[in-house]
MARTOR-810601 format. One record per residue (C-alpha): residue in one letter; x, y, z. Coordinates in steps of 0.2 Angstrom, whole numbers, padded with zeros to 4 digits, always signed. Layout:
// MARTOR-810601
AXYZ;...
// end
This chain:
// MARTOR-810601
X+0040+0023+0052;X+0032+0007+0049;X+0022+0003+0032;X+0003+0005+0035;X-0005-0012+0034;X-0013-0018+0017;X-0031-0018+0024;X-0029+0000+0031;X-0021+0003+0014;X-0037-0002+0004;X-0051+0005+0017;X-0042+0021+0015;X-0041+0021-0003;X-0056+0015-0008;X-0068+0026+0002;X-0057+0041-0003;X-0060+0033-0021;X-0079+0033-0018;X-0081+0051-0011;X-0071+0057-0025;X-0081+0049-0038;X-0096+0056-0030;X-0089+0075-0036;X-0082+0077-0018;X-0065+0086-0016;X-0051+0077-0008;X-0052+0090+0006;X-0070+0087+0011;X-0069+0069+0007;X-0054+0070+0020;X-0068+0078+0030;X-0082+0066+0028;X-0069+0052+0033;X-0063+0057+0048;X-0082+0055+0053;X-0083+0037+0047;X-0065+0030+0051;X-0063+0024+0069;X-0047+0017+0066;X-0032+0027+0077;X-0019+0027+0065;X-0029+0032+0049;X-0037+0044+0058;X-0020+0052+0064;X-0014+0048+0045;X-0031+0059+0040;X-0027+0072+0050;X-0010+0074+0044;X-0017+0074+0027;X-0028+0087+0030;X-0016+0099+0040;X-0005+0099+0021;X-0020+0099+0010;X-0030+0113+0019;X-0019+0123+0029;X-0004+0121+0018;X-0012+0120+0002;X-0002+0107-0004;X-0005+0091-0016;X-0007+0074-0009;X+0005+0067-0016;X+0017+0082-0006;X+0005+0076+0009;X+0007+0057+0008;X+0024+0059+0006;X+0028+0067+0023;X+0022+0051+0030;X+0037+0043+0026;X+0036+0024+0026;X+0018+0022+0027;X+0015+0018+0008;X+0024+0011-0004;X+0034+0019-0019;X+0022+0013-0034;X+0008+0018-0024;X+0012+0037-0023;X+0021+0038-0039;X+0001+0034-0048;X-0007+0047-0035;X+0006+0059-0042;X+0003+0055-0061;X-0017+0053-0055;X-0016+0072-0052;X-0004+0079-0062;X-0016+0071-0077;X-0031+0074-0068;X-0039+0057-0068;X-0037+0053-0047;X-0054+0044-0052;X-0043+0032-0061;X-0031+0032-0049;X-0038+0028-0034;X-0048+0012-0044;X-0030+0005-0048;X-0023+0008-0032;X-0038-0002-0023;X-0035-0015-0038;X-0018-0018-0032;X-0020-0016-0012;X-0036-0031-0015;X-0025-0040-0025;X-0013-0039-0012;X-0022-0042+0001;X-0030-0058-0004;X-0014-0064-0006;X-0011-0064+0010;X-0028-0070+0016;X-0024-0085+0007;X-0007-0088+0018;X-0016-0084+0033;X-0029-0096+0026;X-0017-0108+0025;X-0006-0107+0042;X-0024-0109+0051;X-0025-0128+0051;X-0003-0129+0056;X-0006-0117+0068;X-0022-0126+0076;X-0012-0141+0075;X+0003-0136+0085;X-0009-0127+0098;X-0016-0143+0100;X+0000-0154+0100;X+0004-0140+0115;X-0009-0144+0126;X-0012-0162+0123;X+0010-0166+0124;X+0010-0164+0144;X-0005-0174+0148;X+0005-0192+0151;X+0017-0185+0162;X+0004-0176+0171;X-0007-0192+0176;X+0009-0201+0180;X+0011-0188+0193;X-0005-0189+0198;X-0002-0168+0200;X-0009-0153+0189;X+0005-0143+0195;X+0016-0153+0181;X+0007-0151+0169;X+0005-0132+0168;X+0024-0137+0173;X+0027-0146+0157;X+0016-0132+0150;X+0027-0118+0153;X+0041-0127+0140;X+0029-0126+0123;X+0022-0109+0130;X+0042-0101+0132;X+0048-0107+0116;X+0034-0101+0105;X+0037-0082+0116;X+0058-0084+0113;X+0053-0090+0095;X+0042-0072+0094;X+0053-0060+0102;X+0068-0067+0091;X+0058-0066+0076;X+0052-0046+0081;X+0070-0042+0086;X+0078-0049+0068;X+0061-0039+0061;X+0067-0024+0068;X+0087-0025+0064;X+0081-0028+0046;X+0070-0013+0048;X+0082+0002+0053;X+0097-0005+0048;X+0099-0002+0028;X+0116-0014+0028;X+0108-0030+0035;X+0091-0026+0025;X+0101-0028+0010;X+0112-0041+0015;X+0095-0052+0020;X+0085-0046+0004;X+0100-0055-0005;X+0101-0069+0005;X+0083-0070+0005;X+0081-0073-0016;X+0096-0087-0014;X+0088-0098-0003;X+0082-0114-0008;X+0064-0117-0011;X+0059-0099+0001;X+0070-0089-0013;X+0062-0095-0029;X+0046-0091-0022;X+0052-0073-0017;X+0060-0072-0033;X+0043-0073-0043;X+0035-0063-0029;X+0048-0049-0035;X+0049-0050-0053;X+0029-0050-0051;X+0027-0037-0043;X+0044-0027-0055;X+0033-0033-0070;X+0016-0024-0064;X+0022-0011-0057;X+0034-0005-0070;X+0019-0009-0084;X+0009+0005-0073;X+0024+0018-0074;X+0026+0015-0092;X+0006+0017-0095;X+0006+0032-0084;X+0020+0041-0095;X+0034+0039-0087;X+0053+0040-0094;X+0060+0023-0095;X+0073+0028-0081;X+0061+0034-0070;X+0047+0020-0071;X+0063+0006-0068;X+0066+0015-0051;X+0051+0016-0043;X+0046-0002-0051;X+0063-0007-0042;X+0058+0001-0025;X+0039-0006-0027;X+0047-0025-0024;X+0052-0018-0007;X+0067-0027-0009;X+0084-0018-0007;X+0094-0030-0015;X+0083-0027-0032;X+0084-0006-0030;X+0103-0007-0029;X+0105-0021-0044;X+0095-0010-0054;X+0108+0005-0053;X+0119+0000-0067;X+0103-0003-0080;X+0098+0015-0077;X+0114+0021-0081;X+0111+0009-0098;X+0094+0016-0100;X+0099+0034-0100;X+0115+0029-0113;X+0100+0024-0125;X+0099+0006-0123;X+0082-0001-0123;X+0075-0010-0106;X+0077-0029-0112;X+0095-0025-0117;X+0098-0013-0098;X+0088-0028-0090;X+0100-0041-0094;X+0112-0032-0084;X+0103-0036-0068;X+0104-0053-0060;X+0088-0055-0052;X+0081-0055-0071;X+0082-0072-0078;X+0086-0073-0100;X+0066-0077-0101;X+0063-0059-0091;X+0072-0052-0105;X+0068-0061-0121;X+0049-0058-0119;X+0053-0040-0116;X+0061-0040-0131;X+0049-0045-0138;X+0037-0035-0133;X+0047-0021-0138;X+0050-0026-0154;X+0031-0026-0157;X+0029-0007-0148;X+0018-0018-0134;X+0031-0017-0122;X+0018-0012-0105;X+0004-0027-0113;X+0021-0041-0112;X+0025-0034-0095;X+0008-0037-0088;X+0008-0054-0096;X+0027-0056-0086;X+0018-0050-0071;X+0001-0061-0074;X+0014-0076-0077;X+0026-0075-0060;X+0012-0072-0051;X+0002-0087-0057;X+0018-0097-0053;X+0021-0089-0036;X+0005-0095-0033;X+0008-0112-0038;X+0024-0111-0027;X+0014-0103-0010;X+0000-0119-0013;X+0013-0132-0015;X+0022-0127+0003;X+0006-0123+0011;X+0002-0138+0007;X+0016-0148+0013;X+0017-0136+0029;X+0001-0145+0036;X+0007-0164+0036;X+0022-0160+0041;X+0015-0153+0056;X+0006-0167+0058;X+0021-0178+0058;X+0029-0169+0070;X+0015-0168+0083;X+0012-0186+0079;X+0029-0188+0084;X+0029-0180+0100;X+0013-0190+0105;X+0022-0204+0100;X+0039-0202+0111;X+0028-0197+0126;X+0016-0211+0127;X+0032-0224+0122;X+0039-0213+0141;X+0025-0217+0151;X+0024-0236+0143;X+0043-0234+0148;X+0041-0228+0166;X+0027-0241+0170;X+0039-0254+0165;X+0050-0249+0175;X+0040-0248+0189;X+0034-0265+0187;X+0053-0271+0184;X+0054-0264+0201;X+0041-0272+0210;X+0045-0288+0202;X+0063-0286+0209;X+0059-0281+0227;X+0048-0298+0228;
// end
């Protein structure tokens, strides 16, 4: 099943959040929802959740479990310490802290893609337009437009096909999760992106009460990254031998020395959850440095290569004319 988007995410959470802290159960608020939400796939979600809470008399954790895939890991490991302590209230406020979080994150890429993307719309339409009045025909230039128009649909169904392959298969997921935190300039970012999110998510399991053990695993699967959840298998086993997390940390390639040392640290001082959420604070304040930086570049570089295909089509039409004049001249 594919994840529920962020922003369905965070409307879900946050108006649950606010029925409960009204003194509404999570049963009528369920109720009350379904009367506000127009949204088909929440609304089927709700249902769901209703049929286990109601009928089954189940928790919601049970409930949002059985929608496998929908959420993430760390998102219904804090539901189920939210009400096996009996603070949801608290709960639900961190859960809509990290889904905004999130989600202006990717607001900001969006943010950033618009210009390229308006760009490169642009360069689409404006590319065929010599051609076309050198033929004196429209029909070339929805001709010409067909080639732009074809590339980006390949470009597309290539990009979901992979998307899906990665999906379903749990082989090429990891082999692309790995391959994905080696590359050059793409990896570093993602690799900040998953230590990040590691940090946060593991200084909320820790907060929460978790065993050491357990608060690695679920921050390990809350990177979404496969190759992270099966590096971190041998520092459980260390964890569970008594070692302390810097010491089974280090084990793990994905965590650089630094990771480590500052965890130490913090250990050493009894703060370990207040070092990792200044970890977390720190990757994320460079992950962001990194996404400005090739935001940045993306939109010149767009306009270089627009720039550049204007450039080679007006040099051929120059061309053509030329030609057509050397013609004329010859034939005198």
């Amino acid at each position: 099943m594919a994840p529920l988007p962020v922003k369905k995410q965070l409307l879900f959470f946050s108006q649950l959040a606010s029925l409960y802290k009204a003194g509404i159960s999570i049963a009528q608020g369920l109720s009350h929802l379904r009367e506000q939400i127009e949204d088909r796939q929440l609304l089927q979600l709700i249902g769901v959740v209703e049929e286990f809470i109601v009928r089954r008399n189940q928790s919601l954790t049970e409930a949002l479990r059985s929608q496998s895939g929908l959420f993430p890991p760390l998102i219904l490991a804090l539901v189920e310490q939210g009400e096996v302590a009996g603070k949801l209230d608290t709960t639900f406020a961190r859960i809509c802290e990290i889904l905004e979080k999130r989600r202006q994150r990717i607001l900001e890429v969006y943010k950033a893609l618009a210009y390229p993307m308006f760009l490169a719309c642009v360069s689409a339409l404006l590319i065929p337009i010599p051609k076309a009045y050198q033929s004196g025909s429209v029909r070339v230039y929805f001709e010409q437009l067909a080639l732009p128009i074809g590339l980006v649909l390949g470009v597309w169904l290539a990009v979901r096909t992979v998307r899906g392959s990665i999906r379903n298969n749990a082989s090429v997921r990891y082999r692309f999760h790995r391959a994905l935190i080696g590359f050059p300039k793409i990896g570093l970012l993602v690799k900040k992106l998953v230590l990040a999110r590691f940090s946060s998510s593991l200084a909320l399991m820790l907060n929460v009460g978790l065993s050491a053990d357990r608060a690695v695993a679920i921050a390990a699967r809350a990177t979404e990254n496969d190759y992270v959840v099966l590096s971190v298998g041998p520092c459980l086993d260390s964890i569970r031998e008594g070692h302390s997390l810097a010491t089974s940390l280090k084990i793990c390639p994905v965590f650089p020395p630094s990771f480590s040392g500052m965890l130490a640290t913090g250990e050493a001082t009894g703060e370990a959850s207040a070092q990792l959420e200044r970890l977390a604070a720190m990757y994320e304040s460079e992950a962001d440095t990194v996404i400005s930086m090739l935001m940045g570049a993306l939109g010149p570089l767009v306009l270089a290569v627009v720039a550049g295909l204007v450039a080679l089509q007006v040099i051929q039409f120059y061309m053509q004319q030329f030609d057509n004049l050397d013609k004329i001249y010859r034939s005198l």
